[in-house]
N, CA, C and O atoms as CSV, one atom per row, in Angstrom:
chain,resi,resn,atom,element,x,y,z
A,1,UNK,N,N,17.569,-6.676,13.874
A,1,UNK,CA,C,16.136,-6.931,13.782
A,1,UNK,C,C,15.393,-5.726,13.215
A,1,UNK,O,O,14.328,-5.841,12.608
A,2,UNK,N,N,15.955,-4.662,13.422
A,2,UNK,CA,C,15.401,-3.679,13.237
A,2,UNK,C,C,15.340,-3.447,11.818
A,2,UNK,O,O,14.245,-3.279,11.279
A,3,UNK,N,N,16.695,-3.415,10.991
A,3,UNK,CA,C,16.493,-3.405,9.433
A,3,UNK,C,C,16.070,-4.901,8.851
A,3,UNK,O,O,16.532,-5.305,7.784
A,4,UNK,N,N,15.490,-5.394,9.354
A,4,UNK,CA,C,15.084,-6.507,8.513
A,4,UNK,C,C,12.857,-5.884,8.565
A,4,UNK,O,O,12.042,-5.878,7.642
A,5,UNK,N,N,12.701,-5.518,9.934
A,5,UNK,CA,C,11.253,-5.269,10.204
A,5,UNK,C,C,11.306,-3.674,9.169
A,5,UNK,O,O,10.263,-3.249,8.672
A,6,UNK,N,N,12.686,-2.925,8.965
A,6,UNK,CA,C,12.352,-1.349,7.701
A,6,UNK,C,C,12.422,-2.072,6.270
A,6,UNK,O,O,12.009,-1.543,5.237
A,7,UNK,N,N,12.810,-2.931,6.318
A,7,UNK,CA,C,13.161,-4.048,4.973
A,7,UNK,C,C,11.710,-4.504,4.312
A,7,UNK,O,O,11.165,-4.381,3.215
A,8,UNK,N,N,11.446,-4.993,5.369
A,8,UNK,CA,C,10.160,-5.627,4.999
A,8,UNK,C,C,8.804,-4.828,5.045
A,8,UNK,O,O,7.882,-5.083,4.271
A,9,UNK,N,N,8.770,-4.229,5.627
A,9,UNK,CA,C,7.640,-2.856,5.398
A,9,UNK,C,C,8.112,-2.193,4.046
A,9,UNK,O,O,7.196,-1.971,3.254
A,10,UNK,N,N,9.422,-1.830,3.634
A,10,UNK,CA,C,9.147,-1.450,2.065
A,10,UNK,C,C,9.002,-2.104,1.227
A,10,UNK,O,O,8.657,-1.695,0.118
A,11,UNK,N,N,9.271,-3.568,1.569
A,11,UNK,CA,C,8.739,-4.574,0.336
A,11,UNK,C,C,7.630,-4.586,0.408
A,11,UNK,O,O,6.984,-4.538,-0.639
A,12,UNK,N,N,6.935,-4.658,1.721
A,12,UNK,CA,C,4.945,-4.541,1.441
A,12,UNK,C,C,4.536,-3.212,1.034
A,12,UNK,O,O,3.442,-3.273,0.473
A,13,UNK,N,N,5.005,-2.008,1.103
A,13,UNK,CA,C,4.781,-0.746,0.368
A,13,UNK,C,C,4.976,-0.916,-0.943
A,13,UNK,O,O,4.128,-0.638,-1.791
A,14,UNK,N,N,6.386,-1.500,-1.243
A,14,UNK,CA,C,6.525,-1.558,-2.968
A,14,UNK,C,C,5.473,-2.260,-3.583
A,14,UNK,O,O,4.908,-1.790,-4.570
A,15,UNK,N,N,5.009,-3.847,-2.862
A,15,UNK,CA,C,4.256,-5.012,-3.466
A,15,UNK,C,C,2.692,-3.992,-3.872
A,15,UNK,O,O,2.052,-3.920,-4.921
A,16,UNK,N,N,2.470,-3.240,-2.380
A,16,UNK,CA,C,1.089,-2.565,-2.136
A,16,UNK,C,C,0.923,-1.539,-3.971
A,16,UNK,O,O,-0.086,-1.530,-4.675
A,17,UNK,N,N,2.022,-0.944,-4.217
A,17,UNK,CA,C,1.851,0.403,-5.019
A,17,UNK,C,C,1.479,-0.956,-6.171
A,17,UNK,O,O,0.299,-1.203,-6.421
A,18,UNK,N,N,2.618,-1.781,-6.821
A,18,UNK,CA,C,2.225,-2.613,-7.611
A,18,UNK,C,C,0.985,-2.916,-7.806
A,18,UNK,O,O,0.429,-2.652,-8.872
A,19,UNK,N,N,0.244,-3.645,-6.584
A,19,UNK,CA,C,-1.170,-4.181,-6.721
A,19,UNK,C,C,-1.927,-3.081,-6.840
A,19,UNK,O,O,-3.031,-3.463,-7.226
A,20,UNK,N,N,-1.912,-1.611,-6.678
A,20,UNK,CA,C,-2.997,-0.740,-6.642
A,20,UNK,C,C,-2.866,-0.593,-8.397
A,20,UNK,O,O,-3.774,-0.780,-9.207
A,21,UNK,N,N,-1.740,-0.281,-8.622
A,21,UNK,CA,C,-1.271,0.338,-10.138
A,21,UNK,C,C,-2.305,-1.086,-11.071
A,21,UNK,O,O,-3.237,-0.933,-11.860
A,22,UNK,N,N,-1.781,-2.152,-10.662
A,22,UNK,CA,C,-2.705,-3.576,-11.205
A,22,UNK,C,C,-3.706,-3.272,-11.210
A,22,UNK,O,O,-4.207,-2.967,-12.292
A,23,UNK,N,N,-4.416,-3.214,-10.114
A,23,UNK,CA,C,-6.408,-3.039,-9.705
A,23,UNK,C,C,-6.601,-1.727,-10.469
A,23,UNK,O,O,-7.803,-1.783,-10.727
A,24,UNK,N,N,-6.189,-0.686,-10.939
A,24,UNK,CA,C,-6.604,0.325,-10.839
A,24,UNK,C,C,-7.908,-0.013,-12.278
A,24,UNK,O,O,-8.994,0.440,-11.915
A,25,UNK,N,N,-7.952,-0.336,-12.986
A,25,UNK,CA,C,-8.604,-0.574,-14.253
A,25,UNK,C,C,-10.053,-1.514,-13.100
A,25,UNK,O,O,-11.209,-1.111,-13.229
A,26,UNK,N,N,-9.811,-2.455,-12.293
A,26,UNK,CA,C,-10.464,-2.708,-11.552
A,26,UNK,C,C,-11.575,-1.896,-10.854
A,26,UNK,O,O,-12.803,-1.919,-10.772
A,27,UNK,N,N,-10.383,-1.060,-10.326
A,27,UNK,CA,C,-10.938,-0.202,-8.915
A,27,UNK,C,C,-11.641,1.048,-9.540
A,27,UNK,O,O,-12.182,1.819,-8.747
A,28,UNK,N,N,-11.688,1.310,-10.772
A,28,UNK,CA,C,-12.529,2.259,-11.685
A,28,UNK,C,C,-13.977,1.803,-11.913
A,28,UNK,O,O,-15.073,2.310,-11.673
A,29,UNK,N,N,-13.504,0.488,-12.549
A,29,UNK,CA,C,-14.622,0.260,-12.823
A,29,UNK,C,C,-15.873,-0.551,-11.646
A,29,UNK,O,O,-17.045,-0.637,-12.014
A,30,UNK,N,N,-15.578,-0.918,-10.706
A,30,UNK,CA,C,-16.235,-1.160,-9.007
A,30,UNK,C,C,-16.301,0.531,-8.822
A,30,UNK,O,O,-16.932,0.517,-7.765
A,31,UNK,N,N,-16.080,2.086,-9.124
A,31,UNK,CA,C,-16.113,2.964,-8.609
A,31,UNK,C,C,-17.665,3.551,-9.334
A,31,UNK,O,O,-18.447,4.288,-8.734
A,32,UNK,N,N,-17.822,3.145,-10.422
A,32,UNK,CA,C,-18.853,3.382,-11.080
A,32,UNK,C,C,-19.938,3.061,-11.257
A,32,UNK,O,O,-20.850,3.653,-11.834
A,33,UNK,N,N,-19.891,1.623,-10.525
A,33,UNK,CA,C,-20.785,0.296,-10.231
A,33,UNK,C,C,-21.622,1.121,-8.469
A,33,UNK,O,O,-22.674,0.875,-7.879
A,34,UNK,N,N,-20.356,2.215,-8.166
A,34,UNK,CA,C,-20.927,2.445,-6.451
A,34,UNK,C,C,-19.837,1.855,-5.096
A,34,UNK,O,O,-19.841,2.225,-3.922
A,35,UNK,N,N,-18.874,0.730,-5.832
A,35,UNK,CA,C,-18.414,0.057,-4.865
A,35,UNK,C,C,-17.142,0.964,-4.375
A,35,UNK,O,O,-16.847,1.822,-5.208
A,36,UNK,N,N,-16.375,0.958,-3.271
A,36,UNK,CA,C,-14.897,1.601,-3.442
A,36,UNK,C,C,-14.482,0.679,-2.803
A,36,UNK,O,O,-15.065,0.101,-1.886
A,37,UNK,N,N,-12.913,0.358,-3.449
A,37,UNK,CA,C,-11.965,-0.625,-3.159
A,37,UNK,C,C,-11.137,0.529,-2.321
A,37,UNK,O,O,-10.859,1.673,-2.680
A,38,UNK,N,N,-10.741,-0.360,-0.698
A,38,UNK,CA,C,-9.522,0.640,-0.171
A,38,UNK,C,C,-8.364,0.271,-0.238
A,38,UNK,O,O,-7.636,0.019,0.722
A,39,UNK,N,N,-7.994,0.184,-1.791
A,39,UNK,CA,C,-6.220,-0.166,-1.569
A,39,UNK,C,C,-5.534,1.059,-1.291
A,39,UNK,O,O,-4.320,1.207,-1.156
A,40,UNK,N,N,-6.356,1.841,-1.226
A,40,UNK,CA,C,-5.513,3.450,-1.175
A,40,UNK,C,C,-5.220,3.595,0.462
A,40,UNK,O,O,-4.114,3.994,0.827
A,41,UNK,N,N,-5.982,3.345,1.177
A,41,UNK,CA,C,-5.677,3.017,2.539
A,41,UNK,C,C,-4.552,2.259,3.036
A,41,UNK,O,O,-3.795,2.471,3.983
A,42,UNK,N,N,-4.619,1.169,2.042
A,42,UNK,CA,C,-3.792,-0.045,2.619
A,42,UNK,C,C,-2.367,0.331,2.322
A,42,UNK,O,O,-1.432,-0.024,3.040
A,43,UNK,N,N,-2.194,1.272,0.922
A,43,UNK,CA,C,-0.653,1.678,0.903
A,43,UNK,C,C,-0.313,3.170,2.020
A,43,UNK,O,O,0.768,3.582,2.442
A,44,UNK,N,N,-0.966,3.416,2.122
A,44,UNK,CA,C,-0.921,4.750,3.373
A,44,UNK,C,C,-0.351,4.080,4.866
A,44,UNK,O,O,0.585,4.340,5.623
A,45,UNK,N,N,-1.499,3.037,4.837
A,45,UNK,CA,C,-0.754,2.823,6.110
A,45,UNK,C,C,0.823,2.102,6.618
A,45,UNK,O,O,1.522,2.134,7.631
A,46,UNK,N,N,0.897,1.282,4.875
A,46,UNK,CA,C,2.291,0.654,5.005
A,46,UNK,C,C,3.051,2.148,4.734
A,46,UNK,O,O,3.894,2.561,5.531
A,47,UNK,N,N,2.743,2.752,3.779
A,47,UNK,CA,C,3.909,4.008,4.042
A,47,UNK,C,C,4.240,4.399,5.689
A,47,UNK,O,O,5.114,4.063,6.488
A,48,UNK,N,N,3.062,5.283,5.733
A,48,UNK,CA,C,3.442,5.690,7.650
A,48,UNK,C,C,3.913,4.553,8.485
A,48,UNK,O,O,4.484,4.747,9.558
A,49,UNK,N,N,3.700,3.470,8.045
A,49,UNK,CA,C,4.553,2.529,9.283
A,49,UNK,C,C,5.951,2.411,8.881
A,49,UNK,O,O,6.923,2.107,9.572
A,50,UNK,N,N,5.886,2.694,7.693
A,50,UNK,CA,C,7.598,2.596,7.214
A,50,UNK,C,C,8.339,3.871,7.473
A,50,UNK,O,O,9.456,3.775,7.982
A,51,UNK,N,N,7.688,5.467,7.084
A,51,UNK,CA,C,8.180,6.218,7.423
A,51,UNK,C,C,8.910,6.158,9.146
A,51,UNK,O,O,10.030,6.343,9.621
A,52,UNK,N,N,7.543,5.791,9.682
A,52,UNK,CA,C,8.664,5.972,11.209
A,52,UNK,C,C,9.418,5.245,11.982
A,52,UNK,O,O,9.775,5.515,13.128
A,53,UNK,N,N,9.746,4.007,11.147
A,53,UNK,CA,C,10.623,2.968,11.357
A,53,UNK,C,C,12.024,3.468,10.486
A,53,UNK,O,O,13.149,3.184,10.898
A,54,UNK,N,N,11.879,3.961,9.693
A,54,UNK,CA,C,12.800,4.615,8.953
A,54,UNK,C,C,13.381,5.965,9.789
A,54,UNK,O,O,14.536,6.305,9.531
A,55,UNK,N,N,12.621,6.736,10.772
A,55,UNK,CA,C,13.014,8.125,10.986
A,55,UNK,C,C,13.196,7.624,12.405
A,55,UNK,O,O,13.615,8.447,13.219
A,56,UNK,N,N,12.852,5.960,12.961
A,56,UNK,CA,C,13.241,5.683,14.320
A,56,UNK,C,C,14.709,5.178,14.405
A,56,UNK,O,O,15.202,4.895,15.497
């Protein structure tokens, strides 16, 4: 159970970097408008949940 829950936290880290790298032309232009998109958050936190499932 355990490598299937480190499995799947790096597929939502990998999917996460994808979609930021996608938005980023997005997330520039909402940055200039005033708005900020937090995909930068959203891959941080799948990292650290993966890191310590990985180092558990």
């Amino acid at each position: 159970m355990e490598r299937i829950t480190r499995t799947t936290l790096l597929v939502m880290y990998q999917l996460s970097l994808i979609a930021g790298i996608a938005l980023l032309p997005i997330a520039l232009l909402t940055e200039r408008l005033g708005v900020r998109l937090p995909i930068d958050q959203a891959i941080m936190g799948l990292k650290e949940s993966y890191e310590q499932r990985k180092s558990a």
